[in-house]
C-alpha positions in Angstrom: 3.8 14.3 30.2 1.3 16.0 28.1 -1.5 17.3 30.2 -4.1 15.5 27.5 -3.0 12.3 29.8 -5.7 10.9 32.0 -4.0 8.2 34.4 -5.9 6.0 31.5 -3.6 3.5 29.6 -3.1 5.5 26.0 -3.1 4.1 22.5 -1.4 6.0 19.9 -2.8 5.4 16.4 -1.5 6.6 12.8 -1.4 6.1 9.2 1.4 6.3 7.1 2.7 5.8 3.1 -0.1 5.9 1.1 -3.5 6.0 1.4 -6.0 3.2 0.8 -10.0 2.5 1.4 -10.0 0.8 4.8 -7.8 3.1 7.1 -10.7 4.8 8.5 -12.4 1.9 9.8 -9.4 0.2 11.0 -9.0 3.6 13.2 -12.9 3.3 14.2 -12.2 -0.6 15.1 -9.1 0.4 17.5 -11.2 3.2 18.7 -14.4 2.1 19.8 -12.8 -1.1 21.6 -10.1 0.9 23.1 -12.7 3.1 24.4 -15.0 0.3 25.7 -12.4 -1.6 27.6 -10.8 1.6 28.9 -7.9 3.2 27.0 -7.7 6.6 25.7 -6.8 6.6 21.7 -4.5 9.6 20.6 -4.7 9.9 16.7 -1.2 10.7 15.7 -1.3 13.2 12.5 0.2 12.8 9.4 2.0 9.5 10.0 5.2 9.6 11.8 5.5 13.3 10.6 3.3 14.5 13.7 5.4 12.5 16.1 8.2 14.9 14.9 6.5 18.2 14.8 5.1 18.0 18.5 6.4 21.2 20.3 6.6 19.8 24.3 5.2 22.2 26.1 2.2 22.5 27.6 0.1 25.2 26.4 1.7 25.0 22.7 -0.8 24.5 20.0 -0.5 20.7 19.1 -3.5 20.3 17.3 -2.0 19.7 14.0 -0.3 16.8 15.2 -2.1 15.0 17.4 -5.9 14.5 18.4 -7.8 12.4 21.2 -10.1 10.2 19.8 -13.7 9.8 20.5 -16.4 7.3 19.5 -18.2 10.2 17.6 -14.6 11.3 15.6 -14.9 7.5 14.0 -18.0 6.6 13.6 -18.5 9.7 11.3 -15.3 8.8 9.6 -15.6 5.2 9.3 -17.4 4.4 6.5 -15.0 6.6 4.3 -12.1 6.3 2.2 -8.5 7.7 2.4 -7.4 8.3 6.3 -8.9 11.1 8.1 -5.2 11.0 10.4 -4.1 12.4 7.0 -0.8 10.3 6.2 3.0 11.0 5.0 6.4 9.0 3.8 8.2 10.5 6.9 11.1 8.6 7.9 12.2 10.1 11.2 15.9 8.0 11.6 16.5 10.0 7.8 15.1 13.7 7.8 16.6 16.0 5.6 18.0 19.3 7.2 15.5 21.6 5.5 12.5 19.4 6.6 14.0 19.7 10.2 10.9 21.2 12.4 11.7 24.9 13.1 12.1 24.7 16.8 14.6 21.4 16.4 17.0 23.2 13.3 19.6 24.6 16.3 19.8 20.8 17.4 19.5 19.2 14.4 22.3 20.8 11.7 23.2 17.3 9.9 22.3 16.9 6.2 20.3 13.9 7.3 19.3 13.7 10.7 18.1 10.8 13.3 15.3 12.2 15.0 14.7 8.8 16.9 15.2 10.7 19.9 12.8 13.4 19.6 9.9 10.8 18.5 10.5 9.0 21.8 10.9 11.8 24.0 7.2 12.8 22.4 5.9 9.5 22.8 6.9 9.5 26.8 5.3 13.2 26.6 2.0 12.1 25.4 2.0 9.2 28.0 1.7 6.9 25.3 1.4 3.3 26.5 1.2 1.3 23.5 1.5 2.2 19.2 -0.3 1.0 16.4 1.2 2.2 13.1 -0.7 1.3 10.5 0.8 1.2 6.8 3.3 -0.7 4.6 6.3 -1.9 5.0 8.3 1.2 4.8 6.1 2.5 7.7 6.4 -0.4 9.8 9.9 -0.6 9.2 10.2 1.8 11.5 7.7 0.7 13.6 10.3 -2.2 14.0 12.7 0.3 14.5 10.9 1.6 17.8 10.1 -1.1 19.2 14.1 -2.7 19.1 13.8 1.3 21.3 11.5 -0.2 24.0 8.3 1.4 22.1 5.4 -1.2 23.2 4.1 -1.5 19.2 1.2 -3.7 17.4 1.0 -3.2 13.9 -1.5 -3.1 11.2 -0.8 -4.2 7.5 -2.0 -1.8 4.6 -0.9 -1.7 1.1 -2.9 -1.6 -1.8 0.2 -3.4 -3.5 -0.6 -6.1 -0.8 3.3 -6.9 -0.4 3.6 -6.8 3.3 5.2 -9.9 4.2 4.1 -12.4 6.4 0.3 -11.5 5.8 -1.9 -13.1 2.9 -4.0 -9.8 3.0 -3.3 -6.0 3.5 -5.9 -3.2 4.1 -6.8 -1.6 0.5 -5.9 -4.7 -2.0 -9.1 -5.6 -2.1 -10.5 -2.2 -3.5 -7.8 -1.8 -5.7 -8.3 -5.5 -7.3 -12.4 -4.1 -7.8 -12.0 -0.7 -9.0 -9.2 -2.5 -11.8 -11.9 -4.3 -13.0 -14.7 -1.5 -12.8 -12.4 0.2 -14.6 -11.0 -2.1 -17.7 -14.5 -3.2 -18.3 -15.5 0.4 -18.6 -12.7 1.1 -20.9 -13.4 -1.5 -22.9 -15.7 -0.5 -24.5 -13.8 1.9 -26.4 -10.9 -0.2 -26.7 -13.8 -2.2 -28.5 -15.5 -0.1 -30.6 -11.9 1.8 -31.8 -10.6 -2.1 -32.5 -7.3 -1.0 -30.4 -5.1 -2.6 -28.1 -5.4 -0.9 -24.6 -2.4 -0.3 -22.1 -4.1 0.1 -18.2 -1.2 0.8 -15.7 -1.8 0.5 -12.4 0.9 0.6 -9.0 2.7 -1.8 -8.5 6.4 -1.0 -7.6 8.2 -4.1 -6.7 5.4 -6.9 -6.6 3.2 -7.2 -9.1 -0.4 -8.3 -7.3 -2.4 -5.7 -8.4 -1.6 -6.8 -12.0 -1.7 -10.5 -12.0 -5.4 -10.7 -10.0 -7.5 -8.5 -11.7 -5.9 -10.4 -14.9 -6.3 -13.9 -13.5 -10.0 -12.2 -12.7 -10.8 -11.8 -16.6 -10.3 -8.0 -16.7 -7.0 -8.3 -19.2 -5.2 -10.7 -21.8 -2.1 -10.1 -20.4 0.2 -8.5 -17.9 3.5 -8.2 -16.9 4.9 -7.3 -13.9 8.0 -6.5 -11.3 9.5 -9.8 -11.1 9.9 -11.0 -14.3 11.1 -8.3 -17.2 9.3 -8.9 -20.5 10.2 -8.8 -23.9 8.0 -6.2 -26.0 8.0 -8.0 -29.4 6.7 -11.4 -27.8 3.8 -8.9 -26.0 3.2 -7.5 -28.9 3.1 -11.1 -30.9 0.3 -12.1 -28.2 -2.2 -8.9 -27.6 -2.2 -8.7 -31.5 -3.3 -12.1 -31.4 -5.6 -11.6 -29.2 -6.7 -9.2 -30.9 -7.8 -10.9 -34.0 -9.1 -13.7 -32.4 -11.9 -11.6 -30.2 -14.8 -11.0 -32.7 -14.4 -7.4 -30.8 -10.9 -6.8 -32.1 -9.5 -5.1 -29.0 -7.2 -7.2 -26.3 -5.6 -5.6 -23.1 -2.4 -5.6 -21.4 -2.1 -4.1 -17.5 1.4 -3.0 -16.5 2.7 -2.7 -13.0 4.3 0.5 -12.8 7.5 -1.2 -11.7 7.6 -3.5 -14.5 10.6 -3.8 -16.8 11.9 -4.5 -20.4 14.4 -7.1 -21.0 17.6 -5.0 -20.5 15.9 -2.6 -19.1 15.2 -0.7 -16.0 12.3 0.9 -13.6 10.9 4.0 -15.3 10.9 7.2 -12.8 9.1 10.3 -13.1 11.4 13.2 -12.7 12.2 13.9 -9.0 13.9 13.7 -5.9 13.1 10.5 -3.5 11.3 10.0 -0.6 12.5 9.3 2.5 13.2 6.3 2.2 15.1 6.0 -1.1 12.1 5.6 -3.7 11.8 7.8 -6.6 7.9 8.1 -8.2 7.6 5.7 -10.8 5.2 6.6 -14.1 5.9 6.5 -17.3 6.5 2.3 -18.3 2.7 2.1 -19.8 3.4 5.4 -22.1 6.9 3.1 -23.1 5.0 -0.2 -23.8 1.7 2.4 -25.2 4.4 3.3 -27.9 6.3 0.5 -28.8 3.1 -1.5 -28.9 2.2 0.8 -31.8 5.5 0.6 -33.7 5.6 -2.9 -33.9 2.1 -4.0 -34.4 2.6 -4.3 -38.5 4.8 -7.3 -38.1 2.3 -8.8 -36.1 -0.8 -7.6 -38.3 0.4 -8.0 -42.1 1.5 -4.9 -42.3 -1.3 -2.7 -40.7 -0.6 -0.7 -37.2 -3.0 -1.0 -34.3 -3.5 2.1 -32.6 -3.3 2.1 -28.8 -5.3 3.4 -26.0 -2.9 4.4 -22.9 -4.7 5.0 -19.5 -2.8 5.3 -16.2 -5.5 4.0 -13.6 -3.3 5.4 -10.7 -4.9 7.2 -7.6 -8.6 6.4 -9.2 -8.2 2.7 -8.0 -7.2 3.7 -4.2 -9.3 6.3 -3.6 -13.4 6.3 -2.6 -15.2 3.9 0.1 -13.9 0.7 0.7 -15.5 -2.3 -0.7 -16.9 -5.0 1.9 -13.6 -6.9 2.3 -12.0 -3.2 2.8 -14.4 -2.8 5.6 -14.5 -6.3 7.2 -10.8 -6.9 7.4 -9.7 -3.5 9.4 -12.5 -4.0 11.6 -11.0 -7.3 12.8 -7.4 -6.1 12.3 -8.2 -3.3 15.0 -10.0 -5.8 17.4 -6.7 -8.5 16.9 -4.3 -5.4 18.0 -6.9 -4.6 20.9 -6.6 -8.4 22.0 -2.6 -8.1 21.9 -2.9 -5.0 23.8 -5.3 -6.1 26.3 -3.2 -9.6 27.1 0.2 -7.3 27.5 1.7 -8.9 23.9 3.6 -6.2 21.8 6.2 -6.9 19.3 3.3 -8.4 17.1 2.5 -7.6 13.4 -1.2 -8.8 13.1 -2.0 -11.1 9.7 -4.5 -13.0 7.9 -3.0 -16.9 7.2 -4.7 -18.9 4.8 -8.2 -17.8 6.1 -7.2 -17.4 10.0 -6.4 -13.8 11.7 -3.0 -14.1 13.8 -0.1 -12.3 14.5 3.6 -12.8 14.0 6.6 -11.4 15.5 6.9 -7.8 13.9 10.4 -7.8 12.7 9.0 -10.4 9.8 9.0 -7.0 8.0 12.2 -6.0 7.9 13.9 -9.6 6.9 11.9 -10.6 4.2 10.2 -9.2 1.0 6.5 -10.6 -0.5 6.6 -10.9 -4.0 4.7 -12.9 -6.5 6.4 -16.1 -6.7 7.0 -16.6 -10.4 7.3 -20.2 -11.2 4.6 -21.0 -9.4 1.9 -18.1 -10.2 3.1 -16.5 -13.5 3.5 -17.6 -17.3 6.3 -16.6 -18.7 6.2 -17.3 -21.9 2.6 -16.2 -22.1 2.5 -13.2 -19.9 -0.2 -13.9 -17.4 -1.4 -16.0 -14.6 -1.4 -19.8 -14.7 -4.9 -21.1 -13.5 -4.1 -24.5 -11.9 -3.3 -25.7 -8.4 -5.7 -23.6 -6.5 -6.9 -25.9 -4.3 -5.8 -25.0 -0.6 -4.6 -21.5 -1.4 -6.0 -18.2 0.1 -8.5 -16.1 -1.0 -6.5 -14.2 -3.3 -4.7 -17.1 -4.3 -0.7 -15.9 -3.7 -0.1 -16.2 -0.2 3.1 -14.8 1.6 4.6 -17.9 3.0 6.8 -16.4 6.0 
């Protein structure tokens, strides 16, 4: 074992996939309860990365991979944005020989390499007890993965795409949802006084939340998203509408970034993929931008409407978390604290039509949350219904695993 261990029960703790307001205080919620009934906390760096660089010996220099937590360490990091654990799309069971840690390449010679056994052999050598990965479900899929290894894990969900299954509610959706709206009110006004349509896109890769709430929420006409592809010269037909019937003359369209025309695919940046599979999307609000433009004189006897194009991206997941981003961690860390404490493990923690729980954590791996169509989304209008929202969540689509 690592000579960091104390005879204490340890808690590893670490971010991973994207960042979002609300990692910090979930950390600062593990932390200080940890602390107070006991445990140490190790803060793993850089997501599962860290796990894979650790060099087990005992007067290496681990530092950059690993840190012991202390009440001081969160509270001054608590209030604050992004993850101060730093974060990565690391996917151990897949690592590319040239990202192979230097002191594992002679071992390690595979194109793609499981380094499975390495993480475990570093978990054992840090005297970690019990994990809590925090992240989406790319993360905690292999959190799953560990666990099916013997790995004692609790997990949190975060995803500012909120499309963790099983859970009605993931750390970051929340901010994301405000700063969307902060945002297309603030661009408004130009949309306004230039009488233009205006394109906002925003994430979104295979579930379209992020779109259909802030719409539903007044901040956009229209939006169209993952799950249902959309046909450009019916959008165009509405937002020019729209248009002329706000005494403004502007309407506004958000796009998930993984939304597709009819015959169509997902638009990808140029590049490689991550680890585990996904290229970067970017570049479908540009598309719809430009064809918006084309075919507005059909819809607009004969006169084009010019087009303002924004890409909200990182703006709407980074800053302080908004209260909801701050509340919901700090009870996500104490739920993992209370699994931990009665010897559970195996658990993904959740919110469930207004109730924290848990649920077994493999729910992650063999199911997907996505907006349910029928139910949530017009079709033929290209935005949310608003009816039957009596006994549904907070944000009104609810995974239903």
């Amino acid at each position: 074992m690592a000579n960091i261990n104390t005879g204490k029960k340890t808690i590893g703790i670490l971010t991973g996939g994207g960042d979002v307001p609300g990692l910090n205080p979930a950390i600062r919620a593990v932390t200080v309860r940890a602390l107070r009934e006991g445990y140490q906390v190790i803060g793993l760096r850089r997501g599962w990365a860290g796990l894979i660089d650790i060099v087990r010996e005992k007067d290496y220099d681990n530092t950059n991979n690993f840190q012991i937590l202390t009440e001081e360490i969160v509270n001054r990091a608590g209030r604050t944005g992004g993850t101060f654990l730093h974060t990565s799309r690391t996917r151990p069971s897949h690592v590319k020989q040239e990202s192979v840690p230097e002191h594992l390449k002679d071992q390690y010679q595979e194109s793609t390499n499981d380094l499975t056994p390495e993480i475990l052999k570093n978990l054992d050598w840090l005297g970690i007890d019990y994990l809590i990965p925090i992240g989406g479900d790319d993360t905690l899929s292999y959190g799953v993965h560990l666990y099916k290894q013997g790995v004692k894990v609790v997990s949190i969900p975060k995803t500012m795409d909120n499309d963790v299954p099983g859970t009605d509610y993931c750390i970051g959706f929340s901010t994301c949802v405000t700063r969307t709206i902060e945002m297309a009110n603030s661009l408004r006004t130009s949309a306004g006084s230039h009488e233009r349509l205006m394109v906002l896109e925003v994430f979104g890769r295979y579930a379209g939340f992020t779109a259909m709430l802030p719409t539903m929420a007044g901040a956009a006409n229209r939006c169209v998203i993952p799950e249902h592809r959309f046909d450009i010269e019916r959008l165009t037909e509405l937002l020019v509408a729209d248009r002329n019937h706000n005494p403004s003359k502007y309407a506004i369209v958000i796009v998930s970034e993984g939304a597709m025309f009819e015959g169509g695919e997902m638009v990808f940046q140029s590049g490689a993929a991550d680890a585990y599979g996904h290229r970067k999307l970017g570049g479908i609000g540009d598309m719809v931008s430009a064809k918006l433009e084309e075919l507005s004189p059909k819809y607009n006897n004969g006169k084009p409407i010019h087009v303002i194009n924004q890409k909200l991206g990182y703006l709407v997941r980074g800053g302080d978390p908004d209260a909801i981003d701050s509340i919901v961690p700090m009870a996500y860390g104490n739920l993992a604290l209370d699994l931990i404490i009665s010897g559970m493990h195996g658990r993904l923690v959740v919110l469930k039509n207004g109730r924290y729980d848990n649920i077994p954590l493999d729910v992650i791996t063999t199911t997907k949350k996505l907006v349910k169509v029928d139910r949530f989304y017009n079709t033929e209008r290209y935005r949310p219904y608003y009816h039957s929202f009596e006994m549904t969540p907070l944000f009104i689509m609810t995974s239903e695993v």
